[in-house]
C-alpha positions in Angstrom: -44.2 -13.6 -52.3 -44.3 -13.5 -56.1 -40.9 -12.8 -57.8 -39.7 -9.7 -60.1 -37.0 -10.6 -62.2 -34.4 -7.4 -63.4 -32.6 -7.7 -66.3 -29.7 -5.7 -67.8 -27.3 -6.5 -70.7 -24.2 -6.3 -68.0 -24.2 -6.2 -64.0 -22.1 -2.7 -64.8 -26.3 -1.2 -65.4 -27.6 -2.9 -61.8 -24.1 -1.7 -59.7 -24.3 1.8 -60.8 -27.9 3.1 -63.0 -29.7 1.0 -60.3 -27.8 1.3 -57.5 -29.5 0.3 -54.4 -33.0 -0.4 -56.2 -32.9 -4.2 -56.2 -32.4 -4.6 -52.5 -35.0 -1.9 -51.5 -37.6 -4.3 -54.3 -36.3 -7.1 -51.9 -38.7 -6.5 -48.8 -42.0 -6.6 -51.5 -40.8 -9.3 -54.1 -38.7 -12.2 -54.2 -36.0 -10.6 -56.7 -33.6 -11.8 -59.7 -31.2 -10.3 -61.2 -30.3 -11.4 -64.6 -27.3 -9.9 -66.8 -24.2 -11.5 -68.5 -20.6 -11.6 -67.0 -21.3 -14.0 -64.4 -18.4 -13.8 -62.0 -19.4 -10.0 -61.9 -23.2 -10.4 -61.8 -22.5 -12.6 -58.7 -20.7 -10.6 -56.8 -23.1 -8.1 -57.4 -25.7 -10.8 -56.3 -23.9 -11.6 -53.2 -23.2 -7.8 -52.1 -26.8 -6.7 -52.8 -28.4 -10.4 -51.1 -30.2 -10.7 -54.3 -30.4 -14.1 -56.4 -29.0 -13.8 -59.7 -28.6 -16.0 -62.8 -26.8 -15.4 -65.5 -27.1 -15.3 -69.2 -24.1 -14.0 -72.3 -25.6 -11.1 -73.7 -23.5 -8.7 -75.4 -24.2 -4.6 -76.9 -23.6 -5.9 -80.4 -25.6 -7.4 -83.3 -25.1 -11.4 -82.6 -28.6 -13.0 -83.8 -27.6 -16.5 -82.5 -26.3 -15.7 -79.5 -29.5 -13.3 -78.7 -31.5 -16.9 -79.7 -30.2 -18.8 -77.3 -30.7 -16.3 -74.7 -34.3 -15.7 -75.6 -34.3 -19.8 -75.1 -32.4 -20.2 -71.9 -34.1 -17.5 -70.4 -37.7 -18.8 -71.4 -36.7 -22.2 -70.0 -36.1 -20.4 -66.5 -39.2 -18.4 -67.3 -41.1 -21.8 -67.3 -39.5 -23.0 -63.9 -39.6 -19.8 -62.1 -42.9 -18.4 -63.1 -42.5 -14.7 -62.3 -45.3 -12.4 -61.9 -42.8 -9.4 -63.6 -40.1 -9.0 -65.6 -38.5 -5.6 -65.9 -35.8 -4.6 -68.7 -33.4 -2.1 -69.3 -30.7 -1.9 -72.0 -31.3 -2.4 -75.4 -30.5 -5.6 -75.3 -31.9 -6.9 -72.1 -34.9 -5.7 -73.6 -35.3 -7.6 -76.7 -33.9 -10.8 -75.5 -36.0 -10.4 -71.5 -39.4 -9.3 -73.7 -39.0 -11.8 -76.1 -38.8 -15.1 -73.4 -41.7 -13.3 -70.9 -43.8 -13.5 -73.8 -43.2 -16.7 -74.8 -43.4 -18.2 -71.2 -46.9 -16.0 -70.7 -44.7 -13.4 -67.9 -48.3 -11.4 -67.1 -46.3 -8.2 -66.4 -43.9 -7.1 -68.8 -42.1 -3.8 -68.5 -39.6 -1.9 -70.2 -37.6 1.1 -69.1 -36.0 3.1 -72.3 -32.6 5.1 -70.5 -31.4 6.2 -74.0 -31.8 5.0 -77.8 -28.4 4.0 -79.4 -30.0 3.9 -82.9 -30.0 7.5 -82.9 -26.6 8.0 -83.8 -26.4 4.9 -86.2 -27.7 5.5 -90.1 -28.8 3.2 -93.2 -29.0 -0.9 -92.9 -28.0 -0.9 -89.3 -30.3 1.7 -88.2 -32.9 -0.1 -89.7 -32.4 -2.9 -88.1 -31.9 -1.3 -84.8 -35.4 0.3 -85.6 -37.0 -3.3 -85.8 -35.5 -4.5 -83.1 -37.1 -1.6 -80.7 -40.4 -1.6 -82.0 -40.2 -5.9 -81.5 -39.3 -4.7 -78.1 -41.8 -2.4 -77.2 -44.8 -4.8 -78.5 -44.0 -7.5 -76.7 -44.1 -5.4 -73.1 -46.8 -4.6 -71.7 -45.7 -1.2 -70.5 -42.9 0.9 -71.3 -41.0 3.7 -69.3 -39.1 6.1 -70.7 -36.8 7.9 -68.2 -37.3 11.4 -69.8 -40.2 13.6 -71.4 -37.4 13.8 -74.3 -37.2 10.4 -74.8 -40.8 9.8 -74.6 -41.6 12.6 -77.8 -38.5 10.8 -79.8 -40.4 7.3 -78.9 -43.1 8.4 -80.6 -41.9 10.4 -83.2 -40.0 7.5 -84.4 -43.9 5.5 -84.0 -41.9 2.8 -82.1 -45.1 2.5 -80.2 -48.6 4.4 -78.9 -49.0 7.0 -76.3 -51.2 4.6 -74.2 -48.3 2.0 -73.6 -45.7 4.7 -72.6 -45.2 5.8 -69.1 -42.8 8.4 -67.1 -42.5 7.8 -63.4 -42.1 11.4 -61.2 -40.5 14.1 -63.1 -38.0 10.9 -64.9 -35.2 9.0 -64.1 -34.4 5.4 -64.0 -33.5 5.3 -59.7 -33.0 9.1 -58.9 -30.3 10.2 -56.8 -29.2 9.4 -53.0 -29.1 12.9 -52.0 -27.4 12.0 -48.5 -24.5 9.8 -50.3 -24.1 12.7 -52.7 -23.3 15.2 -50.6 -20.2 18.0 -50.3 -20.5 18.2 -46.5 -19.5 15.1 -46.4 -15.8 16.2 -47.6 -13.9 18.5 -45.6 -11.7 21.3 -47.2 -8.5 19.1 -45.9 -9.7 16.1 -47.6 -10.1 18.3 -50.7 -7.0 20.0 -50.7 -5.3 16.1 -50.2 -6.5 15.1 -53.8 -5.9 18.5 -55.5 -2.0 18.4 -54.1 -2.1 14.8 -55.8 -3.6 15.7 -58.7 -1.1 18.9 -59.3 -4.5 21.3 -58.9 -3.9 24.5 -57.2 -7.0 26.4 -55.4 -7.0 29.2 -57.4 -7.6 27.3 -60.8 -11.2 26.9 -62.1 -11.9 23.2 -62.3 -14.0 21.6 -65.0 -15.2 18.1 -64.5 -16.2 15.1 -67.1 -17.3 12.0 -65.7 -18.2 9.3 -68.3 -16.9 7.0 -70.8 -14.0 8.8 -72.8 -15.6 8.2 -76.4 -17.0 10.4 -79.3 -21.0 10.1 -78.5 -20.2 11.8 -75.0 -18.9 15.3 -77.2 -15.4 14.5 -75.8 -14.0 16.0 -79.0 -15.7 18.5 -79.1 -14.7 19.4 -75.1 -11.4 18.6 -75.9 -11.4 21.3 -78.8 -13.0 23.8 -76.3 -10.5 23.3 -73.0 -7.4 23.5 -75.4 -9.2 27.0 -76.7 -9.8 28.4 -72.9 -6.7 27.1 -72.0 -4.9 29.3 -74.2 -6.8 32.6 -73.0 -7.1 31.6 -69.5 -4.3 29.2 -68.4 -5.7 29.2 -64.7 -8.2 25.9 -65.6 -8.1 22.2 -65.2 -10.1 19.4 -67.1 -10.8 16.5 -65.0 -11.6 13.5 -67.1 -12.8 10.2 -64.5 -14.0 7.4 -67.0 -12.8 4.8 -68.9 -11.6 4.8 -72.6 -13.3 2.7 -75.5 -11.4 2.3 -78.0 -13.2 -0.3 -79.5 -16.4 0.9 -80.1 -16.8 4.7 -80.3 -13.2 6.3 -79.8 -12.5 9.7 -80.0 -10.2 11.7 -82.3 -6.4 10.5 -82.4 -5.2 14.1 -82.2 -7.6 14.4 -79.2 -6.3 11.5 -77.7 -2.5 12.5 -77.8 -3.6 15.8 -76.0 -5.3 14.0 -73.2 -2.1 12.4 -72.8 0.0 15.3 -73.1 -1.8 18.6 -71.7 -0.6 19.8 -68.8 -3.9 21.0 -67.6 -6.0 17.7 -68.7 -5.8 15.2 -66.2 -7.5 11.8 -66.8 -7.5 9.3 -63.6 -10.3 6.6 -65.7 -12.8 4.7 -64.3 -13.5 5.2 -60.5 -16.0 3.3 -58.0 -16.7 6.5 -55.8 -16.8 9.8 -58.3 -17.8 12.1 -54.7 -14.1 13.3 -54.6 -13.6 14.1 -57.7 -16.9 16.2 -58.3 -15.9 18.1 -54.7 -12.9 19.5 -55.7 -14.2 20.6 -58.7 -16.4 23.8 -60.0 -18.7 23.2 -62.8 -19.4 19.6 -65.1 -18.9 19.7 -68.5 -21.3 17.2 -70.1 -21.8 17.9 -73.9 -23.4 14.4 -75.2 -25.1 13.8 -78.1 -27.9 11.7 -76.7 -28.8 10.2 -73.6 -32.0 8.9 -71.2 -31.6 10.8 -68.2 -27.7 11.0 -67.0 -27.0 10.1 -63.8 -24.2 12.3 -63.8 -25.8 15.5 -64.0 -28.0 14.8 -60.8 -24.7 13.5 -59.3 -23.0 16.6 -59.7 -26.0 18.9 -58.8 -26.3 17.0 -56.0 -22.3 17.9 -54.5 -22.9 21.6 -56.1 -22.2 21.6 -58.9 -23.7 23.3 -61.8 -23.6 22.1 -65.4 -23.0 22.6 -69.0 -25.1 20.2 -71.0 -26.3 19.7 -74.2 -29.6 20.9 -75.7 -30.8 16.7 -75.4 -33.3 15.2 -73.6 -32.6 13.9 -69.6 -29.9 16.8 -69.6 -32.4 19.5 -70.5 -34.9 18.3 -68.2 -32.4 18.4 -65.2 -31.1 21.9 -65.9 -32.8 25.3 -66.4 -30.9 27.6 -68.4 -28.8 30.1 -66.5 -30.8 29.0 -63.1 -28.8 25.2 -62.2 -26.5 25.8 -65.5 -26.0 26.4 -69.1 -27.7 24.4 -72.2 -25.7 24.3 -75.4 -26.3 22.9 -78.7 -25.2 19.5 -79.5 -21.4 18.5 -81.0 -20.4 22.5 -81.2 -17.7 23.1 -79.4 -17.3 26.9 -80.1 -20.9 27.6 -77.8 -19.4 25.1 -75.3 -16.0 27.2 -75.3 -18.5 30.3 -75.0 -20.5 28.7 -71.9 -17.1 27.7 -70.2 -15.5 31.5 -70.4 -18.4 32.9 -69.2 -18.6 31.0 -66.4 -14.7 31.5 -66.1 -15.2 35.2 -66.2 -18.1 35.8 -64.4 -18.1 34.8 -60.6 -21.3 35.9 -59.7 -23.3 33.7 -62.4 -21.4 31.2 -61.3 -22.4 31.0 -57.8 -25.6 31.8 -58.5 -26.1 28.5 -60.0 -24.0 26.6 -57.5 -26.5 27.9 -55.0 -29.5 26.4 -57.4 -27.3 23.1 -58.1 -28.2 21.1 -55.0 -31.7 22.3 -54.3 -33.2 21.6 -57.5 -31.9 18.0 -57.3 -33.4 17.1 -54.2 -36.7 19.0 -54.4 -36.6 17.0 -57.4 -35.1 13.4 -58.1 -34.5 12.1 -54.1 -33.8 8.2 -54.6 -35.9 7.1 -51.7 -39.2 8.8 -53.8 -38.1 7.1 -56.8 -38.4 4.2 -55.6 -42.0 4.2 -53.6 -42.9 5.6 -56.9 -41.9 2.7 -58.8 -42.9 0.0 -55.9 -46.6 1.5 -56.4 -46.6 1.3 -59.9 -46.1 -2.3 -59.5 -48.5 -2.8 -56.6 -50.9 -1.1 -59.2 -50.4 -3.3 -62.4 -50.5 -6.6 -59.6 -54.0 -5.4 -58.9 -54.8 -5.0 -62.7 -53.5 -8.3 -63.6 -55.6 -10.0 -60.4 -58.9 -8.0 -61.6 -58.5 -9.1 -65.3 -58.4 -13.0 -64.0 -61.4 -12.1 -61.8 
């Protein structure tokens, strides 16, 4: 069986944006997973029954420590003489391109989820810029998980329109429409975590999931909740993601009133989101950039409709005023509009609830992903046996 070796920067990107993938690749390929944090990335290993091996990578600029993991992984490259290697993450990519190429890796893909650079400017954005392009021509293929992403790709020229490739209608995995699913929670259930989370049933409940930084417009929701709150005190904001206050933090002002608004409550990261998202009504999501969010398919998926940002992934995934509202990026006075009108107009509202659902799994069903993904590598194995024919 000839192998197909994953990487990510951290096992954080196989547990959760490829949840599941790995394991179904398992009964066509003999499967590694690669990604740093190795007590993690073996657990993962071990609850997936998918060899792993592990390598520091971090989401910073370190040069010398990205050399030494283009070198260890080429070494292993030599030894385990893959027929594919697949990327994702910016860093994963560069470092997992770099050593296929070296060790002569016939297949080398790339899967673009999102392109930090965006938001970065001068020197660093420069080099960020280098860095992608380096990526991109040392794959063989690359897959954007968006339409958006795959214009900005080449608008920026990072690479031609022959090597670019989206898989269905985009994604990185799509969405287990039987695991996300509101029948699965009964109204007691619900009512269990609203009483413990102070939420009565008549307020209107607006949900974030994601990390708690800048980049993911959480000032700019903040600044919009605080205003609705003040009009229409019946609302809750439900925050469920972890804070980063190293690398992108949000506003210090904003911060104190997440700790101090009665009607903001934040319960951080959680494993299993599915409770959350049932007891509440619509998903606030107003990023500035992003591949193709999980999230928004998550919550489609229990009902949900959503308020995104006019950004590619989110824009793909909703239709305005059919599964939600699109809003322009980092302005918080249209994302206060869309919240109050959904507030005050009940009959928009379930109109796209009733859209939520279907349009995911018409759409983005997991199990479809995947064939479509397991073909495209059938595919490019019969390529790569023709052209040694």
């Amino acid at each position: 069986m000839h192998k197909l070796i994953r990487i990510t920067t951290i096992p954080l990107s196989l547990e959760k944006l490829l949840e599941g993938q790995l394991s179904f690749m398992n009964s066509h390929y003999e499967v590694i997973a690669i990604a740093a944090e190795k007590e993690r990335l073996e657990k993962y290993g071990r609850d997936n029954s998918v060899k792993t091996f592990w390598v520091n990578m971090t989401r910073k600029i370190t040069p010398l420590e990205d050399l030494k993991a283009v070198l260890k992984l080429y070494r292993y490259f030599i030894t385990e003489k893959p027929l594919i290697v697949h990327t994702h993450t910016p860093k994963a990519g560069i470092v997992g391109m770099f050593a296929a190429k070296l060790a002569g890796v016939p297949i080398r893909l790339h899967t673009v989820a999102g392109l930090p650079l965006l938001e970065t400017t001068g020197t660093k954005r420069k080099i960020l810029n280098f860095v992608e392009k380096l990526t991109y021509s040392l794959a063989t293929k690359i897959y954007p998980n968006s339409f958006g992403l795959k214009k900005i790709i080449l608008n920026q020229k990072f690479t031609s329109n022959k090597k670019l490739k989206i898989l269905g209608k985009g994604s990185s995995n799509g969405i287990d429409t039987k695991y996300f699913d509101p029948m699965l929670y009964s109204e007691k259930d619900n009512d269990t975590l609203r009483k413990e989370l102070s939420i009565n049933r008549n307020e209107l409940v607006y949900i974030f999931i994601g990390r708690i930084v800048s980049e993911k417009g959480i000032n700019e929701l903040i600044t919009a909740f605080k205003k609705l709150y003040e009009v229409i005190p019946d609302v809750k904001l439900l925050l469920v993601g972890p804070f980063e206050s190293d690398l992108d933090p949000i506003d210090d002002s904003n911060l104190e009133i997440i700790k101090s608004h009665n009607a903001i409550i934040s319960v951080g990261y959680q494993e299993d989101v599915r409770p959350y998202l049932a007891i509440s009504d619509i998903l606030t999501f107003p990023s500035y950039r992003e591949g193709f969010p999980n999230v928004v398919m998550q919550a489609g998926a229990m009902n949900l409709p959503s308020i995104v940002t006019d950004i590619n992934g989110c824009n793909e995934i909703i239709e305005n005023n059919i599964n939600g509202i699109i809003i322009p990026v980092k302005n918080s006075i249209s994302l206060y509009d869309a919240m109050s009108q959904l507030q005050n107009d009940p009959i928009l509202l379930e109109s796209l609830k009733k859209n939520a659902r279907v349009h995911i799994t018409a759409n983005y069903e997991r199990e479809q992903f995947w064939n479509l993904l397991l073909a495209e590598y059938k595919d490019l194995e019969m390529q790569n046996k023709s052209s040694k024919e």
